[in-house]
PAKE-639504 format. One record per residue (C-alpha): residue in one letter; x, y, z. Coordinates in nm, 2 decimals. Layout:
REM PAKE-639504
   r        X        Y        Z
   A        X        Y        Z
...
END
This chain:
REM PAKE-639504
   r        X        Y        Z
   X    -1.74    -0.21    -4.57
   X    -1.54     0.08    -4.51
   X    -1.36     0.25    -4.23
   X    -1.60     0.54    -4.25
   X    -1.57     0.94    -4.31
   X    -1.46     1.20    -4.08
   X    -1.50     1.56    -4.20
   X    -1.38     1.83    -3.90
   X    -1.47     2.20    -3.93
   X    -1.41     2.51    -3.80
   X    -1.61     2.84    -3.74
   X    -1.59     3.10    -3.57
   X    -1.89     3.34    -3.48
   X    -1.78     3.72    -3.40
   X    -1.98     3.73    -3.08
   X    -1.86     3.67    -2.71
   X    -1.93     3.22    -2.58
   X    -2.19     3.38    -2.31
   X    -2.41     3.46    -2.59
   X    -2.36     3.20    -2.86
   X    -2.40     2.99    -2.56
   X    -2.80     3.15    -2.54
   X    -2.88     3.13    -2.86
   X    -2.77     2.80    -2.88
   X    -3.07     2.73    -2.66
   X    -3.29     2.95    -2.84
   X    -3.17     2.82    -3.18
   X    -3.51     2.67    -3.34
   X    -3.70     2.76    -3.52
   X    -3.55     3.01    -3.72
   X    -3.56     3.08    -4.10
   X    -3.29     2.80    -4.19
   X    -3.41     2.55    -3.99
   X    -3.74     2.44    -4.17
   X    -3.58     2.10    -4.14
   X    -3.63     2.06    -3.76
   X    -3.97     1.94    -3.68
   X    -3.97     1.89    -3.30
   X    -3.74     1.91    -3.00
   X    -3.80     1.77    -2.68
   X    -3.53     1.80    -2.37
   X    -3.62     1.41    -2.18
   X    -3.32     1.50    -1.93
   X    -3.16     1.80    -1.75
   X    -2.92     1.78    -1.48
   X    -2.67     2.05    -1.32
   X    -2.37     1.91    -1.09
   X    -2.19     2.05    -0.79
   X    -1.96     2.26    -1.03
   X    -2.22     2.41    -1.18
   X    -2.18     2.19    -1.47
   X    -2.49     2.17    -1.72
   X    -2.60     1.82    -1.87
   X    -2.88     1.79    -2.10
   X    -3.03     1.54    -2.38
   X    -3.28     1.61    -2.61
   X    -3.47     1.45    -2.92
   X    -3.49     1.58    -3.20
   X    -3.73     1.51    -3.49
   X    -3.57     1.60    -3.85
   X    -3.73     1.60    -4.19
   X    -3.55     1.27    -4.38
   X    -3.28     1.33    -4.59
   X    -3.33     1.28    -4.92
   X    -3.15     0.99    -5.14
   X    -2.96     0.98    -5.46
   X    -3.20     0.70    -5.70
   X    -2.93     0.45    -5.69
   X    -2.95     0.46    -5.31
   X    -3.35     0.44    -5.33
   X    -3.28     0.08    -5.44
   X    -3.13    -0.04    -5.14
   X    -3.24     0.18    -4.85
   X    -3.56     0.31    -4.75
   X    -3.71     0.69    -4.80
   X    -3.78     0.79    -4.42
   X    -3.99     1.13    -4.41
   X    -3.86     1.18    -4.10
   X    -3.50     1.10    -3.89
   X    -3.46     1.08    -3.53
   X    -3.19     1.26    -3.36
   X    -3.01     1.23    -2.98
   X    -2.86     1.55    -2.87
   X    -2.70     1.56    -2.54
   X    -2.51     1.90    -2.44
   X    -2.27     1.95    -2.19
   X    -2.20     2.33    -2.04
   X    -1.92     2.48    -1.85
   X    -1.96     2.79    -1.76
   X    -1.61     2.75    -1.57
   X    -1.41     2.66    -1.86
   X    -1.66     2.89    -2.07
   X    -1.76     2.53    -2.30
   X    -2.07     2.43    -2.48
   X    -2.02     2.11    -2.65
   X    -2.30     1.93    -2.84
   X    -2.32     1.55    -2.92
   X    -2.54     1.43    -3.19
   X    -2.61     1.08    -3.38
   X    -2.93     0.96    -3.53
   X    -3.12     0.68    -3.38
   X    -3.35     0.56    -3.70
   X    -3.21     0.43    -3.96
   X    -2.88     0.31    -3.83
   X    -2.84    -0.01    -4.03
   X    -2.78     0.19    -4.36
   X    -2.63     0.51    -4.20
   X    -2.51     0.63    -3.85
   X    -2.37     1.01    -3.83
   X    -2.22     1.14    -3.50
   X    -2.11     1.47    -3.47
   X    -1.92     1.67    -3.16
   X    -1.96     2.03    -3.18
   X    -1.76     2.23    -2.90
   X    -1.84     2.60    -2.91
   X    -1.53     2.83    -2.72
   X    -1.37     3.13    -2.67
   X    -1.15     3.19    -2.98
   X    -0.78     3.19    -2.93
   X    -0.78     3.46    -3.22
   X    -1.07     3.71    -3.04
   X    -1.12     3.65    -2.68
   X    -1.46     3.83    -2.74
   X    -1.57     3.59    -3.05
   X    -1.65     3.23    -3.04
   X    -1.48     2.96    -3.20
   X    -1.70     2.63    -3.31
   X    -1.50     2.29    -3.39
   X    -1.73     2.07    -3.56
   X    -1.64     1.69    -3.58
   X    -1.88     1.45    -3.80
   X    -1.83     1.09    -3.88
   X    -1.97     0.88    -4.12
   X    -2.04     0.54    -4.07
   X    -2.25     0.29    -4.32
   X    -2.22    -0.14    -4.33
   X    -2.40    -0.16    -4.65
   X    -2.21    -0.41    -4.83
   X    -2.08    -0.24    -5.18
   X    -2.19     0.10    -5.13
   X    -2.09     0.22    -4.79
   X    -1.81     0.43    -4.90
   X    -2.08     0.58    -5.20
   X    -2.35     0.66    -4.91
   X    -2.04     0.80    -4.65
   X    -1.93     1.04    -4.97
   X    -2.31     1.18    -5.03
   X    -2.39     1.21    -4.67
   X    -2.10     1.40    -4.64
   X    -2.15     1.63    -4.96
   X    -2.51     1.66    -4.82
   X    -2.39     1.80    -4.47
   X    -2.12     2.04    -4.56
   X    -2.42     2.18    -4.80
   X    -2.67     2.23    -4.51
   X    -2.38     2.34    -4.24
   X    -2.37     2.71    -4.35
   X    -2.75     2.72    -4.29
   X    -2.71     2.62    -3.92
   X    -2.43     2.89    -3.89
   X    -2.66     3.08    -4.04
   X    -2.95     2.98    -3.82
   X    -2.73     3.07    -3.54
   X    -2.63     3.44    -3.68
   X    -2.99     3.49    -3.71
   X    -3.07     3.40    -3.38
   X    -2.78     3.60    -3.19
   X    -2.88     3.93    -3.40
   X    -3.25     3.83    -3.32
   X    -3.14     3.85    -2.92
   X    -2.86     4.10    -2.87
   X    -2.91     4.35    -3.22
   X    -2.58     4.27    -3.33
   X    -2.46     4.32    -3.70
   X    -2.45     4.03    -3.91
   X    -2.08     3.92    -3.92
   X    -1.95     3.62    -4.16
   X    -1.71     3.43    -3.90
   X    -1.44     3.19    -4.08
   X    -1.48     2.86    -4.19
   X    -1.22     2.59    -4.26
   X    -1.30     2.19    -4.30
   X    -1.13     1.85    -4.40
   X    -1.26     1.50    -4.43
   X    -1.10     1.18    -4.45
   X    -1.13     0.82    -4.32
   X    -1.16     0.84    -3.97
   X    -0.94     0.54    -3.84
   X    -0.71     0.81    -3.70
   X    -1.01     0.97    -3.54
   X    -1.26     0.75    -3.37
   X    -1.60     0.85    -3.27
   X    -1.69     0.96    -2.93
   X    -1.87     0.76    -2.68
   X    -2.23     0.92    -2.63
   X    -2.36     0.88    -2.29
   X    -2.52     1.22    -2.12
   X    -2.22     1.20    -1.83
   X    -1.95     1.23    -2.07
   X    -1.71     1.45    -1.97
END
């Protein structure tokens, strides 16, 4: 068993939070996100400060597995996913928190995506995406962490993609490439957050 993977990434969309923060609602379906099968908000709540708290599930078609993983773990057609959202419109945040809820003997993948005003632009949007990787499958944990990882830093430029699509969908605006930078390591150093929809 190991300590798992963290991977942490950066983007940055060339369009002002108030609107990423819209599309982010409207995000699915668009053209990349053939994946995404269903998504369902169970809970919406808004606080005295205005604050928005929502969770949602999420049905996602399964991942597919390396043969040498075939033997040991099953081949789901589809993966269940917990979002829960938090928004600010104060502190001008949107942050997402995501993990899967099948499957999580062989595999469980959290990420924490906080979408805010760039430091670089006030008037584009920076996104800090942190995933980790956790599997307990004795003898090929670190194997499955690796591919899972490989697999998601494949599919992340289509939901940056997915998103472009969307905010030029809603506001006309040109296509703009934002910036991209990412790391992964063992995430000792960077434990996973604790998912509950009044984290704060």
């Amino acid at each position: 068993m190991t300590d798992g993977l963290y991977r942490h990434q950066d983007v940055t969309f060339k369009s002002p939070w108030y609107r990423v923060a819209s599309a982010l609602w409207q995000r699915y379906p668009n053209p990349f996100s053939n994946h995404v099968l269903s998504e369902d908000t169970i809970e919406r709540t808004v606080d005295s400060n205005g604050v928005l708290r929502s969770k949602k599930i999420m049905i996602k078609r399964g991942s597919k597995l390396p043969n040498w993983a075939k033997m040991i773990a099953p081949v789901l057609s589809q993966a269940g996913i917990i979002e829960e959202s938090i928004v600010d419109p104060t502190t001008q945040q949107f942050i997402t928190y995501t993990r899967n809820f099948t499957a999580k003997k062989y595999l469980v993948v959290e990420e924490k995506c906080t979408y805010m005003a760039s430091l670089e632009n006030s008037n584009w949007t920076q996104c800090i995406k942190q995933v980790w990787f956790k599997s307990s499958l004795m003898g090929v944990s670190r194997a499955i962490e690796l591919y899972t990882s490989d697999r998601y830093k494949r599919n992340a430029s289509k939901a940056e993609k997915g998103l472009q699509f969307v905010l030029t969908k809603l506001y006309n605006e040109v296509w703009s490439s934002g910036t991209t930078a990412e790391n992964y390591k063992s995430f000792h150093k960077h434990t996973a957050p604790s998912f509950t929809s009044t984290h704060s």
